[in-house]
C-alpha positions as CSV (number, residue, x, y, z in Angstrom):
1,X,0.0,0.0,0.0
2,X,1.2,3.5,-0.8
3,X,0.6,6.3,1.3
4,X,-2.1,3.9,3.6
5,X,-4.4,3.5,0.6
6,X,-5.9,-0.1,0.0
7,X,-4.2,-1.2,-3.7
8,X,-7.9,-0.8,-5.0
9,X,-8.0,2.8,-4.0
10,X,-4.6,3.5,-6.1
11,X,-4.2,3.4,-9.9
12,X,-5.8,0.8,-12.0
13,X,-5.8,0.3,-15.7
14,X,-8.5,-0.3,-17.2
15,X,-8.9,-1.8,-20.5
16,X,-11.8,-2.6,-22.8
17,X,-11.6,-3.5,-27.0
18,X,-14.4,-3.7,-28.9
19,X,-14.0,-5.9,-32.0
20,X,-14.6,-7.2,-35.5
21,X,-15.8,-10.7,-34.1
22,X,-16.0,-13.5,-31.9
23,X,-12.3,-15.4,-32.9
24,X,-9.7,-13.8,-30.1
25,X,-7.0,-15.6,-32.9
26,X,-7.9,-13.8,-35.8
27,X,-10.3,-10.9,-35.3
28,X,-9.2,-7.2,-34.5
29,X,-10.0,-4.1,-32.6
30,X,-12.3,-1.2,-33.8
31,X,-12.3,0.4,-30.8
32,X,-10.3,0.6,-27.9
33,X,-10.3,2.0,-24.2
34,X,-7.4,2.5,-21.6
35,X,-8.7,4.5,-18.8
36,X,-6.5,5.2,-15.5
37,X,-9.0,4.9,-12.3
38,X,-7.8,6.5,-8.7
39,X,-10.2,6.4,-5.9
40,X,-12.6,4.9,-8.3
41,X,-12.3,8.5,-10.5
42,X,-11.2,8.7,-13.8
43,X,-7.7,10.5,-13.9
44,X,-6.6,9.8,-17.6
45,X,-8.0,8.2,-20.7
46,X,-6.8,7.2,-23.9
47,X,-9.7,5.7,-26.3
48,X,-10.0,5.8,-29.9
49,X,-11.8,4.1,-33.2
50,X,-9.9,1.8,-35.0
51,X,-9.6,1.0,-38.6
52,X,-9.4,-2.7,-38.8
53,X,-8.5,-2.6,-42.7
54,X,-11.4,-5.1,-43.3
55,X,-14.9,-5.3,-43.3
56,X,-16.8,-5.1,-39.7
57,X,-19.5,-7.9,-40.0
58,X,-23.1,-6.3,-39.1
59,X,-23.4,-8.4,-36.7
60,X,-20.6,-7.1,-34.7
61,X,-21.3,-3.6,-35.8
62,X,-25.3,-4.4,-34.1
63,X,-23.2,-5.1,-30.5
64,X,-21.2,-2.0,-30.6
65,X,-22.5,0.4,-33.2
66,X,-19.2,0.5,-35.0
67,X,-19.6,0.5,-38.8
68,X,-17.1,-0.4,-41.1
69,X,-17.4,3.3,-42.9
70,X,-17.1,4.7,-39.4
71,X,-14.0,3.0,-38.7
72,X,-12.3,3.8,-41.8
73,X,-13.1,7.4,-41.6
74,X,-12.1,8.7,-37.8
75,X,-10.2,5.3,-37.0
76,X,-6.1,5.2,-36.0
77,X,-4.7,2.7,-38.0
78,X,-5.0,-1.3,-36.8
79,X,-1.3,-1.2,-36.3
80,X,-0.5,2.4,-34.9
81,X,-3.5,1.3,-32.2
82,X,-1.7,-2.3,-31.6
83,X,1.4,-0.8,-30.5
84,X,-0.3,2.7,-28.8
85,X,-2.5,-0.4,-26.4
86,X,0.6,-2.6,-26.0
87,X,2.9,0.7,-24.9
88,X,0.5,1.4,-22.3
89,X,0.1,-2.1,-21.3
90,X,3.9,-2.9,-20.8
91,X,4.4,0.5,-19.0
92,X,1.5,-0.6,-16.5
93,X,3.1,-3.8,-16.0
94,X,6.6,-2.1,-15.3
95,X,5.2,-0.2,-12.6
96,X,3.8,-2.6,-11.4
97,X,0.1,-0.8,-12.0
98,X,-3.1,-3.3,-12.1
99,X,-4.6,-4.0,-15.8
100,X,-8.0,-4.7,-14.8
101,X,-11.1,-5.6,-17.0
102,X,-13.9,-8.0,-18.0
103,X,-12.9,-11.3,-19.1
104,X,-9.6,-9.8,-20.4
105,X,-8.4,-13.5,-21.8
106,X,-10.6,-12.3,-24.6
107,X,-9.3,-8.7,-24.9
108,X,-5.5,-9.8,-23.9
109,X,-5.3,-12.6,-25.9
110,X,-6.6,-10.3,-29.4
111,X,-3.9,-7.8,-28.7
112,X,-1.3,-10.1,-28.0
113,X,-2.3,-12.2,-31.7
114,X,-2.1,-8.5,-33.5
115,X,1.2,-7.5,-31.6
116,X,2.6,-10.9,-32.8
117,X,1.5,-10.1,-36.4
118,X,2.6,-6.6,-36.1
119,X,6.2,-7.6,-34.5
120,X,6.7,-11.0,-34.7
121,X,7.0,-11.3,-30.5
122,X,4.0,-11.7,-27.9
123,X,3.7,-9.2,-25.3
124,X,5.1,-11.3,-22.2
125,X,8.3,-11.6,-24.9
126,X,8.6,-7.8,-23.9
127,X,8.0,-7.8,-20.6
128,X,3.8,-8.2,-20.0
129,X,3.4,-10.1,-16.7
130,X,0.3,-8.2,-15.2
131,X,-0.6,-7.8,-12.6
132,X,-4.4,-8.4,-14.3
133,X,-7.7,-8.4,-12.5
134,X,-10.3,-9.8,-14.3
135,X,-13.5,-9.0,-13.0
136,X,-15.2,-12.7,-14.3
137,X,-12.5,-14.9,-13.1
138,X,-12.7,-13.1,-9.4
139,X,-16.6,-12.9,-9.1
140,X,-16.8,-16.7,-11.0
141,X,-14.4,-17.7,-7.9
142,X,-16.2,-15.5,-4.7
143,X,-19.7,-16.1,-5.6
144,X,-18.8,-20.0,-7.6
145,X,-22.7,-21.1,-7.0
146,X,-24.9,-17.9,-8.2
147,X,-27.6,-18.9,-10.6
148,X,-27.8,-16.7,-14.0
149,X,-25.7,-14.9,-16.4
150,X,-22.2,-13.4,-15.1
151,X,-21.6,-10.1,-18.5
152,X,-21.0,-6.9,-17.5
153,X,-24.2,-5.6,-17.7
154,X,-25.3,-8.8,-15.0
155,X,-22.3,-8.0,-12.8
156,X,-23.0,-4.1,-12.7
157,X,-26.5,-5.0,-11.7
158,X,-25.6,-7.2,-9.2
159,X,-23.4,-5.5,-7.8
160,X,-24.7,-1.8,-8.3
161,X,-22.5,-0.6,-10.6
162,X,-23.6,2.2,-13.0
163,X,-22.8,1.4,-16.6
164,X,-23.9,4.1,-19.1
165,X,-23.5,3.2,-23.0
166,X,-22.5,-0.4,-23.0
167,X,-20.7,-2.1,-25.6
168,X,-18.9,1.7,-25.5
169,X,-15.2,0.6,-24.7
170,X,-14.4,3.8,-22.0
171,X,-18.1,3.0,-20.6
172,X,-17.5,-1.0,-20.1
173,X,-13.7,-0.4,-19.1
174,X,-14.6,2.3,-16.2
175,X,-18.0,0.0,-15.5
176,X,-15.4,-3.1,-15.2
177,X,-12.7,-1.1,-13.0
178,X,-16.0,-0.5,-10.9
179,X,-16.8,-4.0,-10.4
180,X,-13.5,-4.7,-9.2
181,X,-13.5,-2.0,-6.4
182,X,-17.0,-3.4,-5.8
183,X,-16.0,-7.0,-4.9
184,X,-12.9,-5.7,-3.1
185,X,-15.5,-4.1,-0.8
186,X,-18.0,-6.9,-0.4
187,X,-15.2,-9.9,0.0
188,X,-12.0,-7.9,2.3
189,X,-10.1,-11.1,1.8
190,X,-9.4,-9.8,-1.7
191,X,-7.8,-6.8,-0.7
192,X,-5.6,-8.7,2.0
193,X,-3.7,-10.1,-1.0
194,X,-1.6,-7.9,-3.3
195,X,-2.5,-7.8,-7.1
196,X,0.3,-9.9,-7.7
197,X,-1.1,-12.5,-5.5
198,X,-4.2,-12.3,-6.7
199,X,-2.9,-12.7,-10.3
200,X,-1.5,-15.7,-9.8
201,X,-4.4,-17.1,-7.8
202,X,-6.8,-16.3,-11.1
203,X,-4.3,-18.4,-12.9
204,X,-5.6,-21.5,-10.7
205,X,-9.4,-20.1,-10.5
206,X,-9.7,-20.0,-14.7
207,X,-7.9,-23.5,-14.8
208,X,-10.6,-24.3,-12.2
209,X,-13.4,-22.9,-14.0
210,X,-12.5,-24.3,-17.3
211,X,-12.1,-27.9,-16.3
212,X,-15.5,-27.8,-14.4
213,X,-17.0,-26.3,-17.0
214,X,-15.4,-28.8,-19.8
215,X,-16.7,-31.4,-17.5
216,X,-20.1,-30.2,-17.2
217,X,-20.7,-30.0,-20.9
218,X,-19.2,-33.7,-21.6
219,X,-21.7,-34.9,-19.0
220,X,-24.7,-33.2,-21.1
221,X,-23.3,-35.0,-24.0
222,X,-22.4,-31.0,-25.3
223,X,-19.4,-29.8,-27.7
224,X,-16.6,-28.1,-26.1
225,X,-16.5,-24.4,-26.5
226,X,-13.9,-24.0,-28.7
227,X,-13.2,-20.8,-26.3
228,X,-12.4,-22.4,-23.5
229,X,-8.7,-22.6,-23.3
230,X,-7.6,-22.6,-19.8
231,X,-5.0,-20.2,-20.5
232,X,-5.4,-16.6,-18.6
233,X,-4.8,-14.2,-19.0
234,X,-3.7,-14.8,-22.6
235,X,-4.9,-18.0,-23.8
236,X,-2.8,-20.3,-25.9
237,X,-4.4,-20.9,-28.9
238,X,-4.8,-24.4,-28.4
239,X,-8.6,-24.6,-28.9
240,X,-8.7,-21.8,-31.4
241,X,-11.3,-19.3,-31.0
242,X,-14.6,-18.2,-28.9
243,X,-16.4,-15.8,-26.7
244,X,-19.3,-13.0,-26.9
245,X,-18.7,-10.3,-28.7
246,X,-17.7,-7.3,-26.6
247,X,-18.6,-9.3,-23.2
């Protein structure tokens, strides 16, 4: 703690992408959010479009709003964005400030697939080693055995959280930064660890998660999700793509 103040009172990260599709692998950003949080204020923010140089599929543009003539005409280019996010990413992680979001295996494992493309090296290559605080992972791991849907929008009701403009990368990156704070107040024993700690213990959690939930489906006689890769916070690959679009 600095100056007396409880890690979740200090800076956080937060970061939010909105994107061209559903595959972490192979889709892109068209938007993206990285919004500094002290106290639970906003203190600095650094959002923009982005041009994905393709074609956004209207069914990702019906999520977020983002069209593909939009994005071409006021976005930074794909790969000037890639390396903008990534900068502030690694800086956050060399000073050892939180990167916190909503199911950031999504969001981390895009940016790390474009940075790959864009440099040929992945971002823990350069130095990426979180902390992260994934809002999911923690409340999936607190509160293992609440009934109903777990997106942002359920966890900001649940845990009165004001979201304005969903699907809005500042809105769901401040809204997820909120959560956070939110179930550091509700369970104390998550502020008693350090964000390091806490990173490594969502390492185990996901695993966790992931084999109950591969479980679960193989007893229903279901398909594995071909998202479900028990890597976090960026996933390996090794079950290719999968998740909602701007979760």
């Amino acid at each position: 703690m600095a100056n007396g103040a409880p890690w979740h009172d200090q800076d956080l990260l937060a970061f939010d992408l909105e994107t061209t599709g559903i595959d972490r692998f192979e889709d892109v950003p068209v938007s993206y959010a990285l919004v500094t949080v002290r106290e639970g204020e906003v203190v600095d923010e650094d959002a923009s479009l982005v041009d994905p140089a393709r074609a956004i599929p209207p069914r990702a543009s019906a999520v977020h709003g983002i069209t593909t003539e939009r994005a071409r005409r006021e976005g930074m280019g794909l790969g000037t964005a890639v390396r903008r996010i990534a900068d502030a990413l690694l800086g956050a992680s060399r000073r050892g400030v939180p990167v916190v979001g909503m199911k950031l295996d999504y969001d981390l494992t895009m940016l790390d697939s474009c940075y790959r493309r864009e440099t040929g090296r992945g971002l823990s290559d350069d130095g990426f080693c979180g902390p992260v605080l994934d809002a999911l992972v923690i409340d999936r791991h607190v509160d293992r055995y609440r009934r109903g849907k777990r997106t942002l929008a359920d966890l900001c009701a649940h845990y009165g959280v004001a979201i304005e403009h969903a699907h809005d990368a500042s809105a769901d990156a401040k809204a997820a930064a909120d959560v956070v704070r939110a179930l550091c107040e509700r369970y104390p024993e998550l502020l008693a660890s350090s964000p390091a700690e806490l990173h490594v213990a969502q390492q185990s959690w996901h695993r966790e998660w992931t084999a109950s939930f591969t479980e679960w489906r193989l007893r229903k006689g279901l398909s594995l999700e071909p998202g479900d890769d028990a890597g976090w916070p960026i996933a390996s690959g090794a079950l290719g793509a999968g998740a909602e679009v701007g979760v």
